[in-house]
C-alpha positions as CSV (number, residue, x, y, z in Angstrom):
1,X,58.4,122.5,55.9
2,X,61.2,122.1,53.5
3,X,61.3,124.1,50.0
4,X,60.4,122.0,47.5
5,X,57.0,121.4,49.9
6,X,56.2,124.9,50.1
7,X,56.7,125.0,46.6
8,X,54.6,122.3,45.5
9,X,51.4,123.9,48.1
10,X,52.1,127.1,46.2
11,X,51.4,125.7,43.2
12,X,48.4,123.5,44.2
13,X,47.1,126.8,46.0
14,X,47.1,128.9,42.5
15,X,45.5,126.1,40.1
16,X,42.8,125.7,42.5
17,X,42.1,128.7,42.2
18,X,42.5,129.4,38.9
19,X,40.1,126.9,38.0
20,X,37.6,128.8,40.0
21,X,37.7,132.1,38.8
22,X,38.2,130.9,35.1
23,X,34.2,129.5,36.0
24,X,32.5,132.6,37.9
25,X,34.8,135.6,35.9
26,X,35.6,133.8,32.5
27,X,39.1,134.1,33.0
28,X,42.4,135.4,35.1
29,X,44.6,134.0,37.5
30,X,43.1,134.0,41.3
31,X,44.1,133.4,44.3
32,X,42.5,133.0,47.1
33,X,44.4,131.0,49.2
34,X,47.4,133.0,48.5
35,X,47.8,133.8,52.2
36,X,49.3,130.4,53.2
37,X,52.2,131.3,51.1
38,X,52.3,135.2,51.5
39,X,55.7,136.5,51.0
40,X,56.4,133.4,48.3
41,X,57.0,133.7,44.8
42,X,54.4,130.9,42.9
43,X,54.6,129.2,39.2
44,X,53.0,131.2,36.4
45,X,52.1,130.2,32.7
46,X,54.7,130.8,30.3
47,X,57.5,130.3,32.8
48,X,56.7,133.9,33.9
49,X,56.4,133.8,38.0
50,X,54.0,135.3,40.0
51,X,54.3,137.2,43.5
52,X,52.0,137.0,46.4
53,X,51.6,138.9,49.1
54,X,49.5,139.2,52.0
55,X,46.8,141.0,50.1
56,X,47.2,139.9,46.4
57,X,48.7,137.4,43.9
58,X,49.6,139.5,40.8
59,X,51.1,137.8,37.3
60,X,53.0,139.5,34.8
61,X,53.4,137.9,31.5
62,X,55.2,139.1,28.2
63,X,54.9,137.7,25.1
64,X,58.2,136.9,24.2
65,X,61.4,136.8,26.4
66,X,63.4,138.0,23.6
67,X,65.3,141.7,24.1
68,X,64.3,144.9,22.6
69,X,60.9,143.2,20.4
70,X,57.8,144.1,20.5
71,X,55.6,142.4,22.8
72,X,52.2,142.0,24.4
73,X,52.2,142.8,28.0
74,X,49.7,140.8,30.7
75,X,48.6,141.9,34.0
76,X,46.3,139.8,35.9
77,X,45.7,140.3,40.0
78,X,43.8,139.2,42.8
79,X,43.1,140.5,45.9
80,X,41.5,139.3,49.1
81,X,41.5,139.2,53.1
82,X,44.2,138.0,54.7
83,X,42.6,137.6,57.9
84,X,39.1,136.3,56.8
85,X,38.8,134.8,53.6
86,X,34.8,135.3,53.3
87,X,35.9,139.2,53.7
88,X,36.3,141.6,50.9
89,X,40.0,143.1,50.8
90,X,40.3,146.6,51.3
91,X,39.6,148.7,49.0
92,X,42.4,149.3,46.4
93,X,43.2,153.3,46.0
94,X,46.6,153.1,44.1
95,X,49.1,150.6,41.6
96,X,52.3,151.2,40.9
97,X,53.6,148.8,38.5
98,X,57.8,149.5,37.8
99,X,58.5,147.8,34.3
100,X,62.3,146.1,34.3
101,X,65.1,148.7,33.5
102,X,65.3,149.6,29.5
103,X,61.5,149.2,29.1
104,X,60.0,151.3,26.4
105,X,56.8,152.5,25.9
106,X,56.1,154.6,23.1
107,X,52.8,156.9,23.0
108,X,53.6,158.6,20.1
109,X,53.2,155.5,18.4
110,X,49.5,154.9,18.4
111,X,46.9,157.4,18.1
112,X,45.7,159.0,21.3
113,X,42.2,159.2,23.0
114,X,41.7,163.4,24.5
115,X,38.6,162.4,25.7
116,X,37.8,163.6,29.3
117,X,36.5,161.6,32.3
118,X,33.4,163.4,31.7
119,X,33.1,162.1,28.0
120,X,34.3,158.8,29.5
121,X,32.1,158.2,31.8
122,X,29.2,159.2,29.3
123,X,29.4,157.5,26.0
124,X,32.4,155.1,27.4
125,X,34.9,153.8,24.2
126,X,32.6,155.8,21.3
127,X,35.1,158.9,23.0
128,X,38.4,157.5,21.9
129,X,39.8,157.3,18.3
130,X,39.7,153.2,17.2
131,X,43.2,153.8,16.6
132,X,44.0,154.7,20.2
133,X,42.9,151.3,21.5
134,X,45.9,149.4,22.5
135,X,44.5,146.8,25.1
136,X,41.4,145.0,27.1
137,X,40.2,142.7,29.8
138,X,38.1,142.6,32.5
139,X,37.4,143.5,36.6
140,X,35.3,142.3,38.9
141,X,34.3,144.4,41.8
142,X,32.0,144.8,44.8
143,X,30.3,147.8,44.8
144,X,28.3,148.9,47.9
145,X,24.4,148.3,47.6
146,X,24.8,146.2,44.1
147,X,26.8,143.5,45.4
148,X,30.0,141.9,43.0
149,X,29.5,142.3,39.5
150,X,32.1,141.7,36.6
151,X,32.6,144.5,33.7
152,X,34.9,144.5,30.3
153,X,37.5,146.9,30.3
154,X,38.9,148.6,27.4
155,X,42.5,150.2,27.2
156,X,43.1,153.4,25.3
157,X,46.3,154.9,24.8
158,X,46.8,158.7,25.8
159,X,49.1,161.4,25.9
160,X,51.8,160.1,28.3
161,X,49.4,157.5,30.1
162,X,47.2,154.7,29.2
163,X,43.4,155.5,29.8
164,X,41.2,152.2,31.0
165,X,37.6,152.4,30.4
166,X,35.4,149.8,32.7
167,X,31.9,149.3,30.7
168,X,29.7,149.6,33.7
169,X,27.5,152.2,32.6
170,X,24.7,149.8,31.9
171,X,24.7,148.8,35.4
172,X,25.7,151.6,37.4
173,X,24.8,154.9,35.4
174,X,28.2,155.7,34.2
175,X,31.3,154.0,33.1
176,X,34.7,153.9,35.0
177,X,37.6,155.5,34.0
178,X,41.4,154.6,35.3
179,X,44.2,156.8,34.1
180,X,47.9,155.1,34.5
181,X,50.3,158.1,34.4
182,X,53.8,156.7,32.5
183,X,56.9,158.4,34.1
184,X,59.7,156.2,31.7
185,X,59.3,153.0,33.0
186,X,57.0,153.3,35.7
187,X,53.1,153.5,35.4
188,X,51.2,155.0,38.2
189,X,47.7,154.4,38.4
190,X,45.4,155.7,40.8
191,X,42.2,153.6,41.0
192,X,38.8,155.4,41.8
193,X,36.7,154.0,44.7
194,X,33.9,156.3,44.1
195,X,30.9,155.2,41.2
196,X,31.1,159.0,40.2
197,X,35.4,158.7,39.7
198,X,37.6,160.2,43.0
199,X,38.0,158.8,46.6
200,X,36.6,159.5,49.6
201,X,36.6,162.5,51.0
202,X,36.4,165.0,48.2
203,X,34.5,161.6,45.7
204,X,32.2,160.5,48.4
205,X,31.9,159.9,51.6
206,X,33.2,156.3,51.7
207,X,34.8,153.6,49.4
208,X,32.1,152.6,47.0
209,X,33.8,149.9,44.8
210,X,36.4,147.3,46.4
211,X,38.2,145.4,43.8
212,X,37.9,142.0,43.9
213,X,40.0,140.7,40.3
214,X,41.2,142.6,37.2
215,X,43.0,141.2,34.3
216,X,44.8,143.4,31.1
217,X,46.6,142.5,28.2
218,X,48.1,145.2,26.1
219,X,48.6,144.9,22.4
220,X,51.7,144.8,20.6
221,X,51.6,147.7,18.1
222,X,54.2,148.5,15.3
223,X,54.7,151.5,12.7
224,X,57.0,152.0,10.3
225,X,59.7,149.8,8.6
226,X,63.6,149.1,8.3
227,X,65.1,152.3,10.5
228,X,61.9,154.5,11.0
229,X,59.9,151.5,12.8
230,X,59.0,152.3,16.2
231,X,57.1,150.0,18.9
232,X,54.3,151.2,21.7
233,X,55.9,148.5,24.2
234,X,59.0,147.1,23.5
235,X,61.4,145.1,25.9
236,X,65.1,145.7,27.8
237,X,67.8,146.2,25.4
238,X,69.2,143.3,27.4
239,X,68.5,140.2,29.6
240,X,70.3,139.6,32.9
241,X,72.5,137.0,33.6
242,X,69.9,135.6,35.6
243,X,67.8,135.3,33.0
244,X,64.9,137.1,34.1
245,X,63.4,140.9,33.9
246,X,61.9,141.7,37.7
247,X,58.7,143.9,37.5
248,X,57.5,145.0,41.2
249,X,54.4,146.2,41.9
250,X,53.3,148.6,44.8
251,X,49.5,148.0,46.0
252,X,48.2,150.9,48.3
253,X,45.1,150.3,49.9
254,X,42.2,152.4,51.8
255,X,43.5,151.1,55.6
256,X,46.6,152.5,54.8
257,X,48.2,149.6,54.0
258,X,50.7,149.4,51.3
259,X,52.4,146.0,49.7
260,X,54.9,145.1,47.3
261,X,55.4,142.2,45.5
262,X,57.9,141.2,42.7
263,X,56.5,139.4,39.1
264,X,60.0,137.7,37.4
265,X,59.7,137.1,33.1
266,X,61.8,134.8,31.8
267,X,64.1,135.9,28.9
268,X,67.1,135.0,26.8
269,X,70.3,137.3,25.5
270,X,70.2,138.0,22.0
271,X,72.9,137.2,19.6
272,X,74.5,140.0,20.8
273,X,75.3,139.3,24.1
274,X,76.1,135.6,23.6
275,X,79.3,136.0,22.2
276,X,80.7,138.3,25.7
277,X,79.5,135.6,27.7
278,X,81.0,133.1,25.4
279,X,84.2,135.0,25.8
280,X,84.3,135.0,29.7
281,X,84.5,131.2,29.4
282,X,86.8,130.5,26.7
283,X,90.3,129.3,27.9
284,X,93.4,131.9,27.1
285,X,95.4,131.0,24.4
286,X,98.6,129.4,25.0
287,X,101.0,131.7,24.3
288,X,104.0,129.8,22.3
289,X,108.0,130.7,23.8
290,X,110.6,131.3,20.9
291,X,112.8,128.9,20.4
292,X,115.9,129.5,22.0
């Protein structure tokens, strides 16, 4: 099977897809068929690409590809069986998502939610300052007894993390809440798989919600002006030569299985650097001899 044919299935595998889940879950990137190019990298809007593994398919977006801006951030994954495609995937336990080198993300900048899981879980975004909301979107799980079911999320941000609440307390009692811990440029999320928050053991005594889709956008949000402005997510000081920031993301699972695959964003040097690379290319100047 040559390149460009792998390629071009890749490509017809993720629009199929994507047409389905935009009509049962309103909207997202799926999918499903992943597994026939597991290991592959696969087109993604905006020129961003996304990376599949055995797993998942996950698709990391920006909203401009210009260095050190502002700029809305995207996450949308799927997940499935790669052995039986009528299966649910394991349950996911744990994300890892490394932003590119330089990446800054700023709590200080918008208010922050104090609320506690408790408080979460009780009266779900009413807990957070309005000001603290920096993002939303929406999962769809399987939870055991109550079959798949699709909630909206909301994104809060909170002293060093980023707080997710998953509006499912009309249908399961209580809403979710997923805490992504920020260490620089790395956010560490650990996803609970227990309708009361936790894992099994200590949460109860077996996954309870398996994670079929989820899909996040976080705002851009800017304070101040002229030297005093400050960004909650801005981007690299820099782009690479290759053009592209590289963002992987780790995926543990509840069989012990643990995946990484890489999401590439396309961007473009600023002014900046143009000149320097400019400059490697420019021919010496011909250095005139006196005349003798």
């Amino acid at each position: 099977m040559t390149l460009a044919w792998q390629r071009l299935m890749s490509a017809i595998v993720v629009r199929g897809e994507l047409l389905r889940w935009r009509a049962s879950a309103g909207l997202g990137l799926a999918a499903m068929l992943g597994l026939l190019c597991a290991g592959l990298t696969v087109p993604s809007r905006a020129g961003a690409i996304a990376g599949v593994g055995p797993h998942e398919t996950v698709d990391i977006t920006t909203s401009t590809e210009r260095p050190n801006t502002s700029a809305t951030l995207g996450f949308a994954a799927t997940y499935r069986n790669p052995t039986d495609p009528n299966a649910d995937p394991p349950p996911l336990r744990r994300l890892v998502i490394s932003l590119p080198g330089g990446t800054r993300i700023d709590t200080s900048v918008p208010a922050r939610c104090t609320a506690s899981d408790e408080q979460l879980r009780l009266i779900g975004d009413a807990a957070c300052p309005p000001a603290s909301r920096v993002g939303s979107g929406q999962v769809t799980v399987d939870i055991t007894g109550l079959g798949k079911m699709t909630f909206k999320t909301t994104r809060f941000n909170g002293p060093d993390q980023q707080i997710e609440v998953v509006e499912s307390g009309n249908a399961v009692g209580s809403n979710g809440v997923i805490r992504a811990y920020i260490h620089g440029t790395t956010l560490d999320a650990p996803v609970p798989t227990c309708l009361t928050g936790g894992q099994p053991p200590t949460g109860c005594p077996f996954d309870q919600v398996t994670v079929l889709s989820n899909q996040l956008t976080t705002m851009p949000i800017t304070v101040g002006h002229g030297k005093s402005r400050r960004s909650y997510g801005t981007t690299p000081p820099t782009c690479p030569h290759s053009h592209t920031w590289r963002t992987p993301v780790t995926f543990h699972y509840a069989d012990g299985t643990v995946e990484t695959v890489v999401s590439t964003q396309p961007c473009k040097p600023s002014v900046r650097q143009r000149p320097r690379d400019r400059d490697r290319w420019r021919k010496r100047p011909h250095t005139r001899h006196p005349e003798r």
